[in-house]
C-alpha positions in Angstrom: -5.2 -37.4 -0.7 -4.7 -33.9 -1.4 -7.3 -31.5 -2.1 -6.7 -27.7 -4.2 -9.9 -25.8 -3.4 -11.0 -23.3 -5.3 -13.6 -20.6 -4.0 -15.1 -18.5 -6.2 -17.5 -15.7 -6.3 -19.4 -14.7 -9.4 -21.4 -11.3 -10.5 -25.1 -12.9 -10.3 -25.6 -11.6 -14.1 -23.0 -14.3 -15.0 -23.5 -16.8 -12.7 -25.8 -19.2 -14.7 -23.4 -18.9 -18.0 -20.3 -19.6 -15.5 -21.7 -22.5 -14.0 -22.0 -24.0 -17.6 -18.3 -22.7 -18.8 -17.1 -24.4 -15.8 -18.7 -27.6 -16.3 -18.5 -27.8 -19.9 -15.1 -26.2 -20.7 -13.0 -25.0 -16.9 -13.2 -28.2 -15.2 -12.5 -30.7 -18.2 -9.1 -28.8 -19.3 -8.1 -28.9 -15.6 -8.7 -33.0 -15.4 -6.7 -33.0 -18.9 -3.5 -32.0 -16.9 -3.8 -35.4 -15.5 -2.8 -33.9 -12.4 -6.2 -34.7 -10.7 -8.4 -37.3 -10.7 -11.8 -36.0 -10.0 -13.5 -33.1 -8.5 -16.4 -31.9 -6.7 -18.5 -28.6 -7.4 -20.5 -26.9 -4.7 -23.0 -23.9 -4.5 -22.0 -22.2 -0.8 -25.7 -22.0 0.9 -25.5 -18.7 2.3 -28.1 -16.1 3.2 -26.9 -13.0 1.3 -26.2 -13.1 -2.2 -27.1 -9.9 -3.4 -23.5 -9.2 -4.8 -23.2 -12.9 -5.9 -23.2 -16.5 -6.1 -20.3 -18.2 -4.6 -19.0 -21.4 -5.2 -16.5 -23.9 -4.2 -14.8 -26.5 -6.8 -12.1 -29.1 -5.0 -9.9 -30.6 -7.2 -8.3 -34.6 -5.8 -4.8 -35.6 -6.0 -3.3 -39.0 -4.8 0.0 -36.7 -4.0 1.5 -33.0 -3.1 3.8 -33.9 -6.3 0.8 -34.0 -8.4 -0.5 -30.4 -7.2 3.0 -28.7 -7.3 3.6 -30.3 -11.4 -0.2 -28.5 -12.3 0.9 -25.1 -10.6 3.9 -25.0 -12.4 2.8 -26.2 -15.7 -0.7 -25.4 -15.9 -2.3 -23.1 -13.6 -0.5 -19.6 -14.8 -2.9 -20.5 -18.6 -6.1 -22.0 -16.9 -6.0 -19.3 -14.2 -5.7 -16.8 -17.3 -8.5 -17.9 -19.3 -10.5 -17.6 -16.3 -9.3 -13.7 -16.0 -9.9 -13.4 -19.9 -14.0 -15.0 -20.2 -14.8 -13.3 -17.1 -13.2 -9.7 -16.6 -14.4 -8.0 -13.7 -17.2 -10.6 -12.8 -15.8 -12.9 -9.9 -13.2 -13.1 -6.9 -11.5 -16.1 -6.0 -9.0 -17.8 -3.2 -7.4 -21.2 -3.0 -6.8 -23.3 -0.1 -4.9 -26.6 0.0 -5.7 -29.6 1.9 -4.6 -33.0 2.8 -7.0 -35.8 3.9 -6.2 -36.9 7.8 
């Protein structure tokens, strides 16, 4: 199993309307691809959040093949929507993983 983490950080004026965008329109488009077949979405529990809410959504692939076909056919639009709805408001970094 592979897993394409996604860490994100978002301006706590936004952070209630992003959690919604995510679930209702972010995450859906990115299951479309049919590159993954389910995710998980965290809230990271730390102390200081005065300059934000962060967040962590993993994305499950049975294969590496699967991750590589959504980078090169879907992440450059996905990732740009997200740079388009929320200018300004978040910072993010991916990590990949495979299950041991």
């Amino acid at each position: 199993m592979i897993v394409y983490n996604v860490t994100i950080k978002i301006d706590l004026a936004v952070h209630e309307l992003w959690v919604a965008w995510m679930k209702e329109d972010h995450i859906p488009k990115i299951l479309e691809t049919g590159c993954f077949t389910e995710y998980k979405f965290y809230r990271i529990m730390e102390e200081n959040q005065s300059d934000g809410m962060t967040y962590a959504v993993q994305y499950f692939a049975p294969q590496l093949s699967n991750y590589f076909d959504y980078q090169a056919q879907h992440a450059e639009q996905l990732q740009k929507e997200m740079r388009d709805t929320w200018p300004d408001k978040y910072g993010a970094f991916m990590t990949l993983l495979r299950e041991i």
